[in-house]
Every structure is written in C-alpha cells, then in structure tokens.
ZADO-1210 file (C-alpha; in nm, 4 decimals, padded with zeros to 6 digits):
<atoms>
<atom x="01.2538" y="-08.2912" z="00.5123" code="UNK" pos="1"/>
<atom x="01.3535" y="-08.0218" z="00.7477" code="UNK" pos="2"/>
<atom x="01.0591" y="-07.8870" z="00.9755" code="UNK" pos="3"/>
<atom x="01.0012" y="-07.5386" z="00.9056" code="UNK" pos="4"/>
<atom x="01.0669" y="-07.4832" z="01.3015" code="UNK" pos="5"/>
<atom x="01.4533" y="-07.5978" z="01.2483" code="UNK" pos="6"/>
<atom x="01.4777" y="-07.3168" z="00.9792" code="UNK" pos="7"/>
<atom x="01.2638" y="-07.1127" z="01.2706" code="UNK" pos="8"/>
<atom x="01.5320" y="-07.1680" z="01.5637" code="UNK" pos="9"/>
<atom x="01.8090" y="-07.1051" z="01.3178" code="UNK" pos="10"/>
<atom x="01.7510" y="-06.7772" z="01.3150" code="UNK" pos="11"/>
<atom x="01.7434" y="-06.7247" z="01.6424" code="UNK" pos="12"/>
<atom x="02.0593" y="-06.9095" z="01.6652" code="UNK" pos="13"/>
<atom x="02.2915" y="-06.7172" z="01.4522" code="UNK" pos="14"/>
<atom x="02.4522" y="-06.4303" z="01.4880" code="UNK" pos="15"/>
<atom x="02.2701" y="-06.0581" z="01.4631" code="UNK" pos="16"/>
<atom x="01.8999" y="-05.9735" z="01.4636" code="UNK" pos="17"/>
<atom x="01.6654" y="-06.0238" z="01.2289" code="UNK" pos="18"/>
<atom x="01.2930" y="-05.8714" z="01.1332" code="UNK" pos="19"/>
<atom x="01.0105" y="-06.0518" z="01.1803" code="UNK" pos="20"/>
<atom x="00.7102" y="-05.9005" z="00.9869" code="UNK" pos="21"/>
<atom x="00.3473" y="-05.9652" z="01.1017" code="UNK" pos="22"/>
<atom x="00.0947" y="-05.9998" z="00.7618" code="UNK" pos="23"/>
<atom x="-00.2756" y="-06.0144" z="00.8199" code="UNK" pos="24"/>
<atom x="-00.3559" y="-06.2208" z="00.5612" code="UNK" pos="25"/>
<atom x="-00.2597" y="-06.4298" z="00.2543" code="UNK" pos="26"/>
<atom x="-00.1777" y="-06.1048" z="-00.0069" code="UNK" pos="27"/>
<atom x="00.0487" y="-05.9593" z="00.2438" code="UNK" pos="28"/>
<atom x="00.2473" y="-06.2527" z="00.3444" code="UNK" pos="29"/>
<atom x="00.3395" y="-06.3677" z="-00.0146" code="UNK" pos="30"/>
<atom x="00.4338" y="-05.9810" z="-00.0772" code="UNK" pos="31"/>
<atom x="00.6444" y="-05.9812" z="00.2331" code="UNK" pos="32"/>
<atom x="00.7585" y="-06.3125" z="00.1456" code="UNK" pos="33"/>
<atom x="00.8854" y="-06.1881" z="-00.2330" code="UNK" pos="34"/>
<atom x="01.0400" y="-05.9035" z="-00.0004" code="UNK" pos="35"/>
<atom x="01.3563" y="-06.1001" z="00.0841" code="UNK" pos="36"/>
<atom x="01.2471" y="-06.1616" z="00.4648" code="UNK" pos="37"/>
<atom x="01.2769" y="-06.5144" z="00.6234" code="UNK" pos="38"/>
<atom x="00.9962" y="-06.5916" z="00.8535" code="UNK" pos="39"/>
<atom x="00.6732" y="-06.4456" z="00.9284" code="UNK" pos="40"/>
<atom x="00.4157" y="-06.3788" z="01.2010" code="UNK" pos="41"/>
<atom x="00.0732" y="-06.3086" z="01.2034" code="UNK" pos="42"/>
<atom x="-00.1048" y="-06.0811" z="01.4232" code="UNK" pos="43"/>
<atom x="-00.3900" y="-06.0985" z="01.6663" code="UNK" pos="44"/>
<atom x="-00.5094" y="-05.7965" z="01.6224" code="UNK" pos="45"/>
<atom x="-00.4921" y="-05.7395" z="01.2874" code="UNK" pos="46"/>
<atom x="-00.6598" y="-06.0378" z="01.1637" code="UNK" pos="47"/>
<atom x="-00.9219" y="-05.9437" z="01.4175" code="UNK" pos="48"/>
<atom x="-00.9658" y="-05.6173" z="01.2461" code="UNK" pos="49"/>
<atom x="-00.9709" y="-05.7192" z="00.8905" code="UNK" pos="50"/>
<atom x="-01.2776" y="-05.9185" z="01.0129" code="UNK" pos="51"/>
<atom x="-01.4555" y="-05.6578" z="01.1520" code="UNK" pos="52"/>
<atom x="-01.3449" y="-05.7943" z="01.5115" code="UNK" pos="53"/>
<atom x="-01.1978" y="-05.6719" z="01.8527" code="UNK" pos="54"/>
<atom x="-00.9040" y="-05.8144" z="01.9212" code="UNK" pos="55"/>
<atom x="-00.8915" y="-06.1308" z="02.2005" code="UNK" pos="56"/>
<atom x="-01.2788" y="-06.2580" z="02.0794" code="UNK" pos="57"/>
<atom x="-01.1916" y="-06.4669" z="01.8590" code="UNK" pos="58"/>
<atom x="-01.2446" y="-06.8518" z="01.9115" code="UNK" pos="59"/>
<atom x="-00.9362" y="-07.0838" z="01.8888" code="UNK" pos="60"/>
<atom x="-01.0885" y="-07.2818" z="01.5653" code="UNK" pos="61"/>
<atom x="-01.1301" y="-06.9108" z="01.3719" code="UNK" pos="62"/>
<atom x="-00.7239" y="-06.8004" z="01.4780" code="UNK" pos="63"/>
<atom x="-00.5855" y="-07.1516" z="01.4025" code="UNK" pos="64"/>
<atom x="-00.7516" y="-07.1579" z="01.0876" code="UNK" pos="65"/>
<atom x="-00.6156" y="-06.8066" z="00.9798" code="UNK" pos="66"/>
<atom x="-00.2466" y="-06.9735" z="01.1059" code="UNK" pos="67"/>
<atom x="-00.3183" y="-07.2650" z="00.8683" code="UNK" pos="68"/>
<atom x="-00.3793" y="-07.0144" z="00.5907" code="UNK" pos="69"/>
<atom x="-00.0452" y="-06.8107" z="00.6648" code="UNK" pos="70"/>
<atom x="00.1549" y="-07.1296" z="00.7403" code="UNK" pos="71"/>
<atom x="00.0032" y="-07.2144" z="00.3740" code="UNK" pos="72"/>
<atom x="00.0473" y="-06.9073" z="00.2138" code="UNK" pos="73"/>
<atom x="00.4484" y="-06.9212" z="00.1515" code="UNK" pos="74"/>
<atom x="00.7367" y="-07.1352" z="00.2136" code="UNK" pos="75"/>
<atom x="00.8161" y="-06.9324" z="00.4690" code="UNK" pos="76"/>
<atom x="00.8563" y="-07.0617" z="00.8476" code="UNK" pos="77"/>
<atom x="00.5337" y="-06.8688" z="01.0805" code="UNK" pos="78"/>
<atom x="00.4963" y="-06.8114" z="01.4304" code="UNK" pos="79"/>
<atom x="00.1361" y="-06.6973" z="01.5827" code="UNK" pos="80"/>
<atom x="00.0186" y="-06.4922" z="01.8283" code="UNK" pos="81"/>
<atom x="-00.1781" y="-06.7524" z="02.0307" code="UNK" pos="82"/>
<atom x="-00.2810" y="-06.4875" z="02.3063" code="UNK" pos="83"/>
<atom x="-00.3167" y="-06.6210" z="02.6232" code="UNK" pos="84"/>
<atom x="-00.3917" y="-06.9724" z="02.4686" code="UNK" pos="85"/>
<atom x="-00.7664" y="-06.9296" z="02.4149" code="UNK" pos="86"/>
<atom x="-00.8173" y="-06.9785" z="02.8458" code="UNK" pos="87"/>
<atom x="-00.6503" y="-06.9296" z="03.1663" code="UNK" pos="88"/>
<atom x="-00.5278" y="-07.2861" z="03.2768" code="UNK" pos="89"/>
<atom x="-00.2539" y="-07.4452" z="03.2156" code="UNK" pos="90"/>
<atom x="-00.4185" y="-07.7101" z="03.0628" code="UNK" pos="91"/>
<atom x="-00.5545" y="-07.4665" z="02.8160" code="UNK" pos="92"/>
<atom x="-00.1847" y="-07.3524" z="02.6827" code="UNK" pos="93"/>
<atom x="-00.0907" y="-07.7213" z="02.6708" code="UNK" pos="94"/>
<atom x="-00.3898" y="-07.8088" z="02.4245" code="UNK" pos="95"/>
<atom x="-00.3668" y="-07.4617" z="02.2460" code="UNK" pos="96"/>
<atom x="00.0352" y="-07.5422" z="02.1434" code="UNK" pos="97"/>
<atom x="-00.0635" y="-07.9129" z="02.0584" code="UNK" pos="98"/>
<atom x="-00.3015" y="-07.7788" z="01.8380" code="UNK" pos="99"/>
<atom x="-00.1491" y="-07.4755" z="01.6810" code="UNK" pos="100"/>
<atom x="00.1591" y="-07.7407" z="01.5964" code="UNK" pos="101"/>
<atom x="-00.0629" y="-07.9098" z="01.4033" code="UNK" pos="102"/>
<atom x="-00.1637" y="-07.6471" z="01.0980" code="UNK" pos="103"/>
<atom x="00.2900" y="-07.6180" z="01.0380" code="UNK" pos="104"/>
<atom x="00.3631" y="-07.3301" z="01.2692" code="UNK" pos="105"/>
<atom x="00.7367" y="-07.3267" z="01.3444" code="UNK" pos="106"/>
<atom x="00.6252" y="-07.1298" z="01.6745" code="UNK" pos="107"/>
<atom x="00.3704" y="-06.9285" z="01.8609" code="UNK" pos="108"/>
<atom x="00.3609" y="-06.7173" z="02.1654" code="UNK" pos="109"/>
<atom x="00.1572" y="-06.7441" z="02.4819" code="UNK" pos="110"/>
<atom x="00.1130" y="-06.4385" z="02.7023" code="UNK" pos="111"/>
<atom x="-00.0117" y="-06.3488" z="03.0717" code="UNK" pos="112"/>
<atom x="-00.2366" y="-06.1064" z="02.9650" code="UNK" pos="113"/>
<atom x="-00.5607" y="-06.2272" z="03.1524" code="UNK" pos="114"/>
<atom x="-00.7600" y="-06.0840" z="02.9102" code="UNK" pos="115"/>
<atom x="-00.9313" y="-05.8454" z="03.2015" code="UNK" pos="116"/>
<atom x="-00.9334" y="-05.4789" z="03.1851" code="UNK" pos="117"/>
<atom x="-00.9631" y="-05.4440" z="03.5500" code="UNK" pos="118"/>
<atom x="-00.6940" y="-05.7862" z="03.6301" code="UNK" pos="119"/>
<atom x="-00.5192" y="-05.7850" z="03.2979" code="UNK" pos="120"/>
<atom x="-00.2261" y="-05.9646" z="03.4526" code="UNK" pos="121"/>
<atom x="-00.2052" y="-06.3207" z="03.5632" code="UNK" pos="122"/>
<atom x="-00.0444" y="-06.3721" z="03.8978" code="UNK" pos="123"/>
<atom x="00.2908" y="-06.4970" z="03.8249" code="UNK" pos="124"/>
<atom x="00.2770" y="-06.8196" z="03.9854" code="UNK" pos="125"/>
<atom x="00.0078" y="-06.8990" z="03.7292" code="UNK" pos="126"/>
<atom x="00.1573" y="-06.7455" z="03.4402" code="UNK" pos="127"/>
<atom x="00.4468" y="-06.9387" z="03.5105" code="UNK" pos="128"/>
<atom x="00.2373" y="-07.3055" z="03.4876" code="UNK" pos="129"/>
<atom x="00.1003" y="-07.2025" z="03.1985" code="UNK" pos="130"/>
<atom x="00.4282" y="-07.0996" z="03.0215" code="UNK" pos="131"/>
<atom x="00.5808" y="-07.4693" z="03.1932" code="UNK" pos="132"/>
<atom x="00.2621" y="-07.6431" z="03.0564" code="UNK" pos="133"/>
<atom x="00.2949" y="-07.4785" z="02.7195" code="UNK" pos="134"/>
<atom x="00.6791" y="-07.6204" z="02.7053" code="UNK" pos="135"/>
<atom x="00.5410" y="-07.9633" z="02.8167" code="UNK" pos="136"/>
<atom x="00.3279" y="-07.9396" z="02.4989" code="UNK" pos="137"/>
<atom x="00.6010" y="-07.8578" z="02.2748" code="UNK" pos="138"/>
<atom x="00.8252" y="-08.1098" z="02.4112" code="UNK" pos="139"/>
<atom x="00.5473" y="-08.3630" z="02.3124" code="UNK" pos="140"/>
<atom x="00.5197" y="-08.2762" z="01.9794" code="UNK" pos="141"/>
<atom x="00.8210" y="-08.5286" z="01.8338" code="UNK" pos="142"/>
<atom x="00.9123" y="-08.2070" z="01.6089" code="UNK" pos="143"/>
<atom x="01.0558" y="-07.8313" z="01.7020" code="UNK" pos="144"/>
<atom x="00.8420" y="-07.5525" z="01.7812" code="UNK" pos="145"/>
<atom x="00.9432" y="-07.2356" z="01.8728" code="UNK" pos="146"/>
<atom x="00.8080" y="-07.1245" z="02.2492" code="UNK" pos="147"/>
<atom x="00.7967" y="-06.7362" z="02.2755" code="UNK" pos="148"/>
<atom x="00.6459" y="-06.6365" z="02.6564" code="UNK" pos="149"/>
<atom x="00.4968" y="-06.2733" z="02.6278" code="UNK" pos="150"/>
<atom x="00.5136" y="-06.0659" z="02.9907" code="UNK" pos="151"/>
<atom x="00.2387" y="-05.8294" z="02.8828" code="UNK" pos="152"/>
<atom x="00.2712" y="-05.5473" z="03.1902" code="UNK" pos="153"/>
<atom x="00.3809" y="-05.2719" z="03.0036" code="UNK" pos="154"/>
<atom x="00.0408" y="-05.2819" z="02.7217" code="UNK" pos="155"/>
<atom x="-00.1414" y="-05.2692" z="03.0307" code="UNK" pos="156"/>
<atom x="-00.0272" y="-04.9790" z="03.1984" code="UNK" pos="157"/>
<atom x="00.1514" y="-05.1803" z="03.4877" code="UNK" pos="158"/>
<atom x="00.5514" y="-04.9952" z="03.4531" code="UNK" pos="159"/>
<atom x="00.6998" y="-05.2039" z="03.7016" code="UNK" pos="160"/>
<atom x="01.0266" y="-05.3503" z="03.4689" code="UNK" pos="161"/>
<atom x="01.1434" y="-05.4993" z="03.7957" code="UNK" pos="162"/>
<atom x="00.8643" y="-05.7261" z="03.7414" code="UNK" pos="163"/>
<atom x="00.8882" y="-05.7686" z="03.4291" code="UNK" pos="164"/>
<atom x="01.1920" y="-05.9001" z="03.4458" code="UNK" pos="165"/>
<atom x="01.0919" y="-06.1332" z="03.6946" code="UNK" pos="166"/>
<atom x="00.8022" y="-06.3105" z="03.4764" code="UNK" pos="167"/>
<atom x="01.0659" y="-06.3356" z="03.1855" code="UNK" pos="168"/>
<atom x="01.3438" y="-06.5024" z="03.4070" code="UNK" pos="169"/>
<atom x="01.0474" y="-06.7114" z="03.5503" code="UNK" pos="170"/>
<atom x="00.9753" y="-06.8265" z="03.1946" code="UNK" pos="171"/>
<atom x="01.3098" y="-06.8756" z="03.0954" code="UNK" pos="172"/>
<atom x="01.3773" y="-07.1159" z="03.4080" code="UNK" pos="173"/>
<atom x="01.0471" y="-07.2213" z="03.2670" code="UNK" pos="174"/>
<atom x="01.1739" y="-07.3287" z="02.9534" code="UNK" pos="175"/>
<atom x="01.0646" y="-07.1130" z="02.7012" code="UNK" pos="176"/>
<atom x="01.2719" y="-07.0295" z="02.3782" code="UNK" pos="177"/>
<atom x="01.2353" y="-06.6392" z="02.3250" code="UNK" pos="178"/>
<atom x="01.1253" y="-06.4254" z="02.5559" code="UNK" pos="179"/>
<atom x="00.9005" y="-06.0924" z="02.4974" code="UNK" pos="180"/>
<atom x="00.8126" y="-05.8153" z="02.6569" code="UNK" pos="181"/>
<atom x="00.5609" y="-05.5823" z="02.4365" code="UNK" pos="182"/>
<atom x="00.5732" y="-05.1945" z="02.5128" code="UNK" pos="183"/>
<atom x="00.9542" y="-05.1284" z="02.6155" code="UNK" pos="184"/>
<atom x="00.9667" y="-04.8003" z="02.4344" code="UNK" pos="185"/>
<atom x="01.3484" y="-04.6861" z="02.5215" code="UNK" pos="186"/>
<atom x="01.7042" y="-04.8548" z="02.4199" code="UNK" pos="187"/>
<atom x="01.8082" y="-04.8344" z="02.7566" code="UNK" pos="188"/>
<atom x="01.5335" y="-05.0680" z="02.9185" code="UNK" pos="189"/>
<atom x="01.5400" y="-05.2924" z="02.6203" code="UNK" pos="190"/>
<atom x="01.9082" y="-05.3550" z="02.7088" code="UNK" pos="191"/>
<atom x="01.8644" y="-05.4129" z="03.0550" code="UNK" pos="192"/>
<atom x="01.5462" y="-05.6754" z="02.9655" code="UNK" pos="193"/>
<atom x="01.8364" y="-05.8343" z="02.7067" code="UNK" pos="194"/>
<atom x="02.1050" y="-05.8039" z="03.0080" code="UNK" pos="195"/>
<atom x="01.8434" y="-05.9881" z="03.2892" code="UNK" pos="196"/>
<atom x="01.7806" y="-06.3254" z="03.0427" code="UNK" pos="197"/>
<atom x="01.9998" y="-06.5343" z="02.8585" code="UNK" pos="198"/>
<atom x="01.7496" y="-06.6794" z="02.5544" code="UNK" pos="199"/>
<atom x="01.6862" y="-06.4527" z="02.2651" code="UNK" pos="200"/>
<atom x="01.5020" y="-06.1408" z="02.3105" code="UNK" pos="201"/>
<atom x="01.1498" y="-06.0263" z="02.0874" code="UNK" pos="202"/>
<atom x="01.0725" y="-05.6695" z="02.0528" code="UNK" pos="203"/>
<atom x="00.7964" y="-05.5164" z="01.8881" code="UNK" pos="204"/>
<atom x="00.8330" y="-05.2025" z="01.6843" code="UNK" pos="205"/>
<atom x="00.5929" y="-04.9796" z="01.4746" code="UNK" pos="206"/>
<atom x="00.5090" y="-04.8179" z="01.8392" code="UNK" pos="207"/>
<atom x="00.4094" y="-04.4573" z="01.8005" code="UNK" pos="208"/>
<atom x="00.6505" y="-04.2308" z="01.9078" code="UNK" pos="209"/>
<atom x="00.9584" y="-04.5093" z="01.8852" code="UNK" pos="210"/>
<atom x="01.2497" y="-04.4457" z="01.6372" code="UNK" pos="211"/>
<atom x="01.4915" y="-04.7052" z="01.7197" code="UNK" pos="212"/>
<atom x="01.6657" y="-04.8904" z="01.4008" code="UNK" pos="213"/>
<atom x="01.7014" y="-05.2761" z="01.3824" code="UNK" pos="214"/>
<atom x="02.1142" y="-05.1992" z="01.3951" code="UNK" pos="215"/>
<atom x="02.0544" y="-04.9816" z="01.7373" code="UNK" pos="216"/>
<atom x="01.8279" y="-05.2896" z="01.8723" code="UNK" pos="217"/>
<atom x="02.1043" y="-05.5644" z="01.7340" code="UNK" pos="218"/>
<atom x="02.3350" y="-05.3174" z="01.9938" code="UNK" pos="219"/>
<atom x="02.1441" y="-05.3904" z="02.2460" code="UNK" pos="220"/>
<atom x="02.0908" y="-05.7682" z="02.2959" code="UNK" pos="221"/>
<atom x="01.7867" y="-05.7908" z="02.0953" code="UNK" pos="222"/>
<atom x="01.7865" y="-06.0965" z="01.8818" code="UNK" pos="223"/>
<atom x="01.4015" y="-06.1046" z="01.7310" code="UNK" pos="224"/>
<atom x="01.1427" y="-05.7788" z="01.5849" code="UNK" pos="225"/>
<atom x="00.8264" y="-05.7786" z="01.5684" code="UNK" pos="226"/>
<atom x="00.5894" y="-05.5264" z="01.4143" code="UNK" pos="227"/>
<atom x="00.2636" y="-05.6740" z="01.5755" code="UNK" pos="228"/>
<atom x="-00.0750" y="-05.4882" z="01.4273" code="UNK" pos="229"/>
<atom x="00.1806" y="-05.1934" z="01.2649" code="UNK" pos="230"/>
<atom x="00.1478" y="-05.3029" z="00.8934" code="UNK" pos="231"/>
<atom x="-00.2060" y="-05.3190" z="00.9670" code="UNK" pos="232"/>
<atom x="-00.2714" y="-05.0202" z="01.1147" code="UNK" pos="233"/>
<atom x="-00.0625" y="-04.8626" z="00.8162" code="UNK" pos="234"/>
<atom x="-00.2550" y="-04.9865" z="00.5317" code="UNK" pos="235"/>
<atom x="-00.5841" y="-04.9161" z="00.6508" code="UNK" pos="236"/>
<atom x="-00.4301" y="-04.5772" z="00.7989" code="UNK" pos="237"/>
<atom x="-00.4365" y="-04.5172" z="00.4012" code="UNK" pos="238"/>
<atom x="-00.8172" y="-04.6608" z="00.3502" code="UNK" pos="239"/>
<atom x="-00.9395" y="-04.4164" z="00.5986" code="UNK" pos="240"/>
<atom x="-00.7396" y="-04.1360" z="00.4665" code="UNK" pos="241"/>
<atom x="-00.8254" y="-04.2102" z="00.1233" code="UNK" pos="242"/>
<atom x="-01.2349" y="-04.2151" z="00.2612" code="UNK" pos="243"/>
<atom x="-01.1830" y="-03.9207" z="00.4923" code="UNK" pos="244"/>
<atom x="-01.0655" y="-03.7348" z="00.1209" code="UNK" pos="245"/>
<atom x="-01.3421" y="-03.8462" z="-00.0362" code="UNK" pos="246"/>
<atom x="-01.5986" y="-03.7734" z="00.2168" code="UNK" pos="247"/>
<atom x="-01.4938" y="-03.4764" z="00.3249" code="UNK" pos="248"/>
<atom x="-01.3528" y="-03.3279" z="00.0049" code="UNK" pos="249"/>
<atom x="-01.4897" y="-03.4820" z="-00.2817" code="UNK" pos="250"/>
<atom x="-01.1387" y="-03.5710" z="-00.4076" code="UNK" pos="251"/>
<atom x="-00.9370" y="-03.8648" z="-00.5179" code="UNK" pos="252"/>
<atom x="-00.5400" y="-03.7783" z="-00.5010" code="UNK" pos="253"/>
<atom x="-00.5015" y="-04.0530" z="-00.2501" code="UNK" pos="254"/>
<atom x="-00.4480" y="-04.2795" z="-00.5802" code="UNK" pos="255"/>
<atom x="-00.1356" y="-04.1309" z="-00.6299" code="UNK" pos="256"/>
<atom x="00.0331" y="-04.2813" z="-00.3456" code="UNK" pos="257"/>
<atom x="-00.1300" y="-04.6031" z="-00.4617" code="UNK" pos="258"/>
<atom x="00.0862" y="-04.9075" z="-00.5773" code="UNK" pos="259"/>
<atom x="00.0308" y="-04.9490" z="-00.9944" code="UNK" pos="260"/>
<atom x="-00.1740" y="-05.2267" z="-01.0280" code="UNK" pos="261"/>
<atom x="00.0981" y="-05.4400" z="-01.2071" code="UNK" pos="262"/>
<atom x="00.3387" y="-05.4140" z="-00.9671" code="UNK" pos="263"/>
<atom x="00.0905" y="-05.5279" z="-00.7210" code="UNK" pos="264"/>
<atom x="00.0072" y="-05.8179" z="-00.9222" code="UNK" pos="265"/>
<atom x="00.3602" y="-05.8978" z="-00.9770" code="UNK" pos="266"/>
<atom x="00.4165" y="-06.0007" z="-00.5851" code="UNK" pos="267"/>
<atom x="00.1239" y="-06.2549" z="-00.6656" code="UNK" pos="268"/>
<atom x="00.2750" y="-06.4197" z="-00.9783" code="UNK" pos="269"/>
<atom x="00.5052" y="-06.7389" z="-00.9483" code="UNK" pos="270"/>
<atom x="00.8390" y="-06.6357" z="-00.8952" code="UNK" pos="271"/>
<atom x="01.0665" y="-06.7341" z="-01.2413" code="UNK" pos="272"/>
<atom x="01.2881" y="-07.0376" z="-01.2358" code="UNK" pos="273"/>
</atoms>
C-alpha cells in the first residue's frame, strides 16, 4: 500500500501549484475533502481556538491527538503544524517528528518561532539543528514524511527578508523538503523567496489585506498554499456576527446566509459507488 506521504510528495513534485486547505476539525475536513482538494492541513491556531485555547499552549499529546483525528477523518494525505516541536532542542524536533509520524501524517512543519514575545526568534545556528535533527527523524522513520521548515520573522514583526532568506537556504542545505516563510504579503518578495531556494515553496494566504490568486502565486515560483487559521477565523467571523445581531438587535437574518441543513448533511453522508 502506498504511504499517504508518497501521494504527499507527489504533489509537490508535479508540475503547477496546488491549495492546501487547513480544517479545524473532523466536519470540515470531510467537507473540504468532498470539495475536490487533495491533501489537507490542520491548523495550530485554530484547533486551539475551537477549544477555547491560545494558540502555542497546547501539550504535544492534545495536538497529536487532534492530527490522529484529521489523519483519520478522510482518505486524504495531512500535514500538521507541529510549531516549534513542543520545545527548543533539537532533540525535541527529533522526538516530536518520530511521534507525529506515528498517528499517518504524510508531513508536518517545524518552525523557529521561540515561542517568546520579547525573543520570538531562535538564533539561526539553533534553528538550523533543530530543522537538521528534525530531518534525522524523518530519515529514521523507514517511510516518507514530508519536512516543511517555517522561518517565522515576518509574524513577528522582524522585516529583514535578507534574513529570511538566509534561515530558508540554511534549512534547505539542512535538508528539509518545503520551505515556508509565513507573512510575505507582496508577489514581488514571494518571487524573490521562490528565486533564493530550490525546494518547493509554502505560502499562506487568507492574510488581511492580500489579494493574490493561486494562478498569480503559480507565476511566481510558489509550489504549496496554505490558508493557516483563515477558514477558522471565517466561520466563527459568522458566529460572532450572527451573536453581535442578536445581541445587539434582537434579529435573526444571519440564517439566511446559512448553509440548508441538507446540504450540510450531504458532505457527511458516504459518497455513492
């Protein structure tokens, strides 16, 4: 049987881009699933959220379960979010890809956010033994798995691209599979990040403010997009909407953007033979 990673680094493989959606849970991947796409992701933050969470508190047993319950959810090859690998060694980004392997994920990202408002960054040298232990661990595995190193300057209000470029040829030379580089906001830097590497390239979309198309980012270099917390944000954009009307107003006309209940429960039923 092919490992869902193979069918993972196919796509990465081929020729033009492709979407990568993030659900939060098991409902939304098996509708995005029945949507036609061909992978999935989950999201950090959003499954933070949708427990009541902030985002990076989470222990490694509560995120790996949620992965086992997306990986679960569809037939559908997932990577995860694995943040900075649930610690700050090395050794802690080996063990968190050795275990995240083992609930199916065909990949998973670990990033050099530090997890520190006032030193958000890892120093590069470090981030860089943590992104070389991480590919030791996949190595290991006897199966494929998908390594995605995150250079997270740009969320953190660090705009030095020189540097960011650095940290993703550093993980390249590293080893890693895809490289990513949250917050690049404008075609032009996104094709000079694409331009600097030679693996595949993951960008995240559903910024505010950020209008580029999936053909303008194929343009550009970009193999791989991501919508991180966006579908989240969007759905329970409508919940607080819908309570703000209510609340405020008294009313309920947010039901008529709602989806009919048997088209909703259509996504849910087995797809006919």
């Amino acid at each position: 049987m092919t490992h869902a990673a193979e069918t993972f680094r196919k796509l990465h493989e081929r020729e033009g881009a492709f979407i990568l959606p993030n659900p939060w849970d098991v409902g939304s991947s098996r509708i995005l699933a029945r949507m036609g796409f061909e992978a999935l992701a989950t999201t950090s933050a959003g499954f933070a959220f949708g427990l009541g969470k902030v985002e990076g508190t989470l222990s490694q047993e509560a995120v790996l379960g949620h992965c086992r319950e997306i990986v679960g959810a569809t037939p559908l090859p997932v990577n995860a979010d694995l943040e900075k690998g649930f610690g700050d060694s090395p050794e802690s980004a080996f063990e968190t890809i050795v275990e995240a392997a083992k609930t199916g994920l065909a990949g998973g990202s670990i990033e050099d956010h530090t997890g520190d408002r006032k030193n958000p960054i890892f120093e590069k040298c470090l981030a860089v033994e943590r992104v070389k232990a991480a590919c030791e661990a996949r190595d290991s595995l006897g199966h494929d798995f998908v390594l995605t190193a995150r250079a997270e300057n740009l969320l953190w209000g660090i705009h030095d691209i020189d540097d960011v470029i650095t940290r993703l040829q550093a993980f390249e030379e590293a080893g890693a599979d895809v490289l990513y580089a949250p917050g690049l906001r404008d075609i032009e830097t996104i094709k000079l990040v694409c331009e600097a590497v030679t693996k595949p390239v993951n960008v995240v979309m559903g910024l505010p403010g950020i209008a580029l198309g999936l053909e303008e980012l194929e343009a550009a270099g970009v193999k791989r997009v991501s919508v991180g917390s966006a579908l989240f944000r969007a759905a329970f954009g409508a919940l607080v909407r819908a309570g703000e009307e209510m609340a405020k107003k008294g009313t309920f006309s947010f039901s008529d953007d709602a989806i009919g209940f048997g088209d909703l429960e259509a996504f849910f039923r087995p797809p006919k033979n």
